[in-house]
C-alpha positions in Angstrom: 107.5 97.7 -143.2 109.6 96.1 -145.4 107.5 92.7 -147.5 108.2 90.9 -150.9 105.7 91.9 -153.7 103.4 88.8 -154.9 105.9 88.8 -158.2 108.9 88.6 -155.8 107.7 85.8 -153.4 106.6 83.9 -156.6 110.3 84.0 -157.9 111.9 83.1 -154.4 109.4 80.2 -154.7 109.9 79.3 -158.1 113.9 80.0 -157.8 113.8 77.1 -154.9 111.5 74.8 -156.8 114.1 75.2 -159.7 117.0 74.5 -157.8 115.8 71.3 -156.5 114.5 69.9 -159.4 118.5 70.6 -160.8 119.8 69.4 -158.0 117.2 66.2 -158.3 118.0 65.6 -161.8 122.0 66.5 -161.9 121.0 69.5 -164.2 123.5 72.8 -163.4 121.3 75.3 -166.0 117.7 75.0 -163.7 120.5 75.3 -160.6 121.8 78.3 -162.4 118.7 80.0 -163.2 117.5 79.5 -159.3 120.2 81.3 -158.0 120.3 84.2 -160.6 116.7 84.5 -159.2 117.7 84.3 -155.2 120.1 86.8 -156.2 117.4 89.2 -157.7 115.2 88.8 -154.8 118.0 89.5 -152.3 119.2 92.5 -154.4 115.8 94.1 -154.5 115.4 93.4 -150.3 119.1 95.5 -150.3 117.3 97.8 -152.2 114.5 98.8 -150.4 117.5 98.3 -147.0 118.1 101.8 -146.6 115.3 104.3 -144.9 114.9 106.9 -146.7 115.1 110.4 -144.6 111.7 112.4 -145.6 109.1 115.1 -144.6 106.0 114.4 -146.0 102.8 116.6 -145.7 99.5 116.1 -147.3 96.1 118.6 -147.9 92.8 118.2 -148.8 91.7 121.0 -151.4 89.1 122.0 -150.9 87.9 120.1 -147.4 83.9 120.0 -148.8 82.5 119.6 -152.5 79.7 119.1 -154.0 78.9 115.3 -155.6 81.1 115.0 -158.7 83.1 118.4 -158.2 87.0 118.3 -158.4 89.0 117.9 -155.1 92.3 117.0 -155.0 95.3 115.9 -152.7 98.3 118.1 -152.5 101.4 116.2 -151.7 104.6 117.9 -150.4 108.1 115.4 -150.2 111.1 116.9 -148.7 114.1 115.0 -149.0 116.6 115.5 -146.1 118.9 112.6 -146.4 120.8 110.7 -149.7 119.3 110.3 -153.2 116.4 108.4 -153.9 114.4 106.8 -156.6 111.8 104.4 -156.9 109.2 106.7 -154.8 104.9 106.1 -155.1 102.7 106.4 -153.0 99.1 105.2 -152.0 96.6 107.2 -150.6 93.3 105.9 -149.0 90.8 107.1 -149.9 87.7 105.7 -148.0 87.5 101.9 -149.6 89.5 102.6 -152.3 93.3 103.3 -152.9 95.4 106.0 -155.0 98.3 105.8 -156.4 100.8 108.6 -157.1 103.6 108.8 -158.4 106.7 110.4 -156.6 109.7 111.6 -158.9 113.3 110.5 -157.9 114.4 113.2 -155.3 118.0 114.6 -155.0 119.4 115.6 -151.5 117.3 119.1 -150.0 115.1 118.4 -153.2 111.5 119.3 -152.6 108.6 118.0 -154.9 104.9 118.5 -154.6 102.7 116.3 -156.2 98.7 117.0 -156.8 96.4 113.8 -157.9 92.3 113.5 -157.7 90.4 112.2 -155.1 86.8 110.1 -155.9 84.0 112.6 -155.4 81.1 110.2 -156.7 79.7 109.1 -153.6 78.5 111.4 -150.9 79.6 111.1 -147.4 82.3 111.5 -145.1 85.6 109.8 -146.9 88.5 109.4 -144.7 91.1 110.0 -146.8 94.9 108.7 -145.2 96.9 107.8 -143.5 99.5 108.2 -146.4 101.6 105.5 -147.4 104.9 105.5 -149.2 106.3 103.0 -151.2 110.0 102.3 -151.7 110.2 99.8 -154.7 113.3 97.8 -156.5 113.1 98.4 -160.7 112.0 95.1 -160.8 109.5 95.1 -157.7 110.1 92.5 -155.9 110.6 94.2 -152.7 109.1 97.0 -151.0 109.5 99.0 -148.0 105.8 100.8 -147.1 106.2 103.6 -144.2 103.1 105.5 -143.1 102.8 109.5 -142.9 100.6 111.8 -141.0 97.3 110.8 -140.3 93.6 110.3 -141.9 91.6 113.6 -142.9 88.1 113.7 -143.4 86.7 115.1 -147.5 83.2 116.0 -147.0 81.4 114.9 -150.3 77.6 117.3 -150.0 74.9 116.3 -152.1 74.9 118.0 -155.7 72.5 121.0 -156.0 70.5 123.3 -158.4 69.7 126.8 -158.3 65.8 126.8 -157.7 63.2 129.7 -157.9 61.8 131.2 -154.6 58.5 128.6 -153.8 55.4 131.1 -152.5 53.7 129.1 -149.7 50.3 130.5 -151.0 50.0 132.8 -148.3 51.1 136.7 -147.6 53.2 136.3 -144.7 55.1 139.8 -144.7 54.7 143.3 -143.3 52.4 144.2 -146.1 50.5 141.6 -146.7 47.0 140.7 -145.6 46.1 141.2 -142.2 45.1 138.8 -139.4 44.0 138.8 -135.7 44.2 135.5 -135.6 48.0 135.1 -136.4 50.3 132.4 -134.4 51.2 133.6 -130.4 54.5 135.4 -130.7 54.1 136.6 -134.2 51.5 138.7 -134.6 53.3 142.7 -135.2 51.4 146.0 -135.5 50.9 147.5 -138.5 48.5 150.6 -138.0 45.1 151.8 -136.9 41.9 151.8 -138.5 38.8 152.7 -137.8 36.4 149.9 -136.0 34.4 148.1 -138.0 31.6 145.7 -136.5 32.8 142.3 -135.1 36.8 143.3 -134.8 37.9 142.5 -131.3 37.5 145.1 -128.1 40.8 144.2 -126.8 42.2 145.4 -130.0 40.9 148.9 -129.5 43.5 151.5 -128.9 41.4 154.1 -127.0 44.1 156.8 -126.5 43.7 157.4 -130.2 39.7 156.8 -129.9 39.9 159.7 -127.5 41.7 161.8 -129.7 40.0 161.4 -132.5 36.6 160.7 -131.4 36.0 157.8 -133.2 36.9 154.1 -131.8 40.1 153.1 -133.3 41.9 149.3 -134.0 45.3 148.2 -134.2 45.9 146.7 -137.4 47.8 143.5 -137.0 49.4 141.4 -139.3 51.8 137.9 -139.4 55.3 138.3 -139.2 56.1 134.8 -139.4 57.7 133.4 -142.1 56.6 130.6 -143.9 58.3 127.2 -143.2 59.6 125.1 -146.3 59.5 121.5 -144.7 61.2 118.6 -146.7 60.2 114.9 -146.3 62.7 112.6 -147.9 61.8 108.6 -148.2 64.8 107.2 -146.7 63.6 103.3 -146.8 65.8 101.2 -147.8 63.1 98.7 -149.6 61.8 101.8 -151.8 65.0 102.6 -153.7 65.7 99.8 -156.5 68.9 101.6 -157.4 71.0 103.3 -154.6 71.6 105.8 -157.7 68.4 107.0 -157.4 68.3 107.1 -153.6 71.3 109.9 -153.5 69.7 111.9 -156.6 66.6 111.7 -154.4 69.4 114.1 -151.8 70.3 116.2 -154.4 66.5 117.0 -154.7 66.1 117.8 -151.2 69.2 119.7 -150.9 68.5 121.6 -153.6 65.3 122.7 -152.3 66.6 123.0 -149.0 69.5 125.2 -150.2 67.2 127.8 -152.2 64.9 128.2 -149.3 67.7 128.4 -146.5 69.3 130.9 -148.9 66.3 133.3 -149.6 65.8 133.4 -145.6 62.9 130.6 -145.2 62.9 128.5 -142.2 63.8 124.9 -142.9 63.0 122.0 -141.7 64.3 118.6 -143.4 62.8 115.1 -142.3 62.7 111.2 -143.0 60.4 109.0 -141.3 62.6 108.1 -138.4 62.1 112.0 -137.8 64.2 115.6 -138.1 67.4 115.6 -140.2 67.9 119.5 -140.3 66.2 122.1 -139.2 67.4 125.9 -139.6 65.3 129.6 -139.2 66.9 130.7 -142.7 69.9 132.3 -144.4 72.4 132.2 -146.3 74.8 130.5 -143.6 72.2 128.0 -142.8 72.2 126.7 -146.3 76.3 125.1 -145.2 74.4 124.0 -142.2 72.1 121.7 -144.0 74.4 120.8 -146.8 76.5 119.5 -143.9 73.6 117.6 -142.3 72.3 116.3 -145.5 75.6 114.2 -146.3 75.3 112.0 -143.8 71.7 110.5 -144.4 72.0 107.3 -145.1 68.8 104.7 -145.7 66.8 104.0 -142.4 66.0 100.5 -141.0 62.2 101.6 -140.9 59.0 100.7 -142.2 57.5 104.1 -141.2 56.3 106.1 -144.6 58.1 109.4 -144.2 55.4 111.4 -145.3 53.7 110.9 -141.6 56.4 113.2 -140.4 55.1 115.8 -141.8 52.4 115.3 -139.2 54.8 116.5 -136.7 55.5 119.6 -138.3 53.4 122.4 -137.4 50.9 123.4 -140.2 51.2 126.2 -142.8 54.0 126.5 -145.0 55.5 124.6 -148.2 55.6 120.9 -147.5 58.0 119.1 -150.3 58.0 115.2 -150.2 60.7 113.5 -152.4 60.0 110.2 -152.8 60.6 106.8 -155.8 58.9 107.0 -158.2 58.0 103.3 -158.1 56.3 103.5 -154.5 54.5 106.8 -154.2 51.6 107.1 -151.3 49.7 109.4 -153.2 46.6 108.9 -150.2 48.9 109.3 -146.9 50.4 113.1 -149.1 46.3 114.0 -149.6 45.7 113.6 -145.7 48.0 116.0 -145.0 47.3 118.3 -148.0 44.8 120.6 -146.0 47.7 121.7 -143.4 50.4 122.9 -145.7 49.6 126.2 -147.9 51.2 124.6 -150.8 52.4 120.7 -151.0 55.3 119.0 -154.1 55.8 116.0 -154.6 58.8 115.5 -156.1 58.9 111.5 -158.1 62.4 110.1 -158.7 62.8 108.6 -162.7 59.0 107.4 -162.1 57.4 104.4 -164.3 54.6 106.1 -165.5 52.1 108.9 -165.0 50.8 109.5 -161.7 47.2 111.1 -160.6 48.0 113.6 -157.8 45.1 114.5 -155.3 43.6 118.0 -155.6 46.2 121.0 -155.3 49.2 118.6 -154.8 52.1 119.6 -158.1 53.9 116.4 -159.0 57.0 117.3 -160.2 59.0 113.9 -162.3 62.6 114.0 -162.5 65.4 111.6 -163.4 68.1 114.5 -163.5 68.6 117.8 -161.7 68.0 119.3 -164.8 64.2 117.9 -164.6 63.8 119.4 -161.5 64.6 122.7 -162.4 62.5 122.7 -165.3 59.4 120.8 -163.6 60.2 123.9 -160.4 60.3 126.5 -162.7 57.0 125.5 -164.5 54.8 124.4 -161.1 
């Protein structure tokens, strides 16, 4: 595509305005000075004439940061056909363009070129398709061809390396015992002998019998304990939409550190389930990935009632503003959750936390490591 620049359509206009008024007034110099100025713009559409005979190719490196880590664009420019000069290019980058600039390029010559890409914002940034621009020295005349296609730079939430969170609760091989553990996940440990009110059904008699004297098996909870994360996602609560992503960062964090010491993890909002993984180290892309598309929700619904739906036991960790904290919906569901954190975004003041609920105040990821490290 081949268009003036806004500097060379305002000297083709201002060229004919000059003319006329010459021509009006029986002046040759303004006649003069119009046509010198034609002349330029014609010479700079000759310019960009000729098609320019290239192999472009661009990368994303690497395809998925963190918020504010470096990624870059790696452009390659092969030039198969004459010499050329006056080379840039623009590169879209989700709303925003960016320029690069493209040395002049000899026949066979090959340059690669490497410029930053904005990593500020999280999300999915389509990044392409590539443009390059052929321009006159005095650019008033371009030629813009498009190369390749869009790519997609996955901007994750920022984290920080947290501690392990205990859920208050042995929930190991060698921890406390329990006949009354969850269907499914209740695992032998050994035999004892019976003590008054332990179960019948739990008797093993083939041992009884050998032994003479009545025998139990020992059971304990296998299960692990579930870290579930409740993340206000209304748009009404968040003054700044600054605050709103380091609110992600907090629950990614958290998320991460759980994932990555093997903890089951479930993520939520109020419109419901973001994430939800059994634990690992793998998980912890899993719900990086799934965390970088939460956006604010078109709901009224206070997100700590999802943690209704999530069954009880566990770590329950509710990020929220800290202008518009429920502190009475997080105390009704204290009493299912083994241990509950509420985590207030750059709060206003102090806050009063029912009984056995750690508030944790942050306005950096710095303050949540601390505040985590002290609970």
């Amino acid at each position: 595509m081949r268009v003036l620049t806004p500097l060379g359509r305002g000297t083709a206009a201002a060229s004919a305005v000059l003319y006329a008024a010459g021509w009006w007034l029986g002046y040759p110099e303004p006649a003069a000075l119009a046509v010198a100025g034609l002349v330029a713009v014609v010479a700079a559409v000759l310019w960009t004439l000729p098609s320019p005979n290239l192999e472009v190719a661009r990368e994303i490196a690497p395809v998925k940061v963190r918020r504010g880590e470096p990624a870059s664009g790696v452009l390659t420019v092969t030039n198969r056909g004459r010499s050329v000069r006056g080379l840039s290019a623009l590169d879209a980058a989700g709303a925003t363009s960016v320029d690069v600039a493209v040395p002049a390029l000899r026949r066979g010559a090959r340059e690669t070129v490497t410029y930053a890409l904005p990593t500020g914002r999280r999300g999915e940034i389509p990044v392409g398709p590539l443009r390059l621009v052929r321009a006159d020295p005095l650019n008033l005349a371009r030629r813009v061809r498009e190369y390749g296609s869009s790519e997609t730079l996955l901007v994750r939430p920022k984290t920080v390396r947290l501690s392990v969170l205990p859920s208050g609760r042995a929930h190991h091989l060698e921890g406390p015992t329990s006949d009354r553990s969850p269907a499914g996940t209740a695992t032998f440990h050994a035999l004892r002998e019976y003590v008054v009110g332990d179960e019948l059904r739990h008797i093993h008699w083939k041992s009884s019998a050998r032994t003479g004297t009545l025998m139990v098996r020992q059971l304990v909870d296998a299960s692990l304990p579930t870290t579930a994360i409740v993340l206000d996602a209304r748009p009404d609560a968040w003054a700044d939409p600054d605050d709103f992503e380091l609110a992600v960062d907090a629950a990614a964090s958290v998320a991460v550190d759980a994932a990555g010491d093997r903890f089951p993890v479930r993520v939520l909002t109020g419109d419901g389930p973001v994430a939800g993984t059994r634990g690992g180290p793998e998980d912890a892309e899993r719900l990086l990935d799934a965390l970088t598309g939460v956006t604010f929700q078109d709901t009224e619904r206070p997100a700590v009632d999802a943690a209704r739906r999530v069954p009880a036991g566990g770590s329950l960790i509710v990020v929220a503003p800290g202008t518009d904290t429920d502190l009475g919906r997080i105390a009704s569901v204290r009493n299912r959750f083994d241990r509950v954190v509420l985590i207030r975004v750059r709060p206003e003041g102090p806050a009063s936390p029912p009984p056995g609920v750690h508030v944790i105040d942050m306005a950096s990821l710095d303050d949540l490591a601390a505040g985590w490290q002290a609970r």
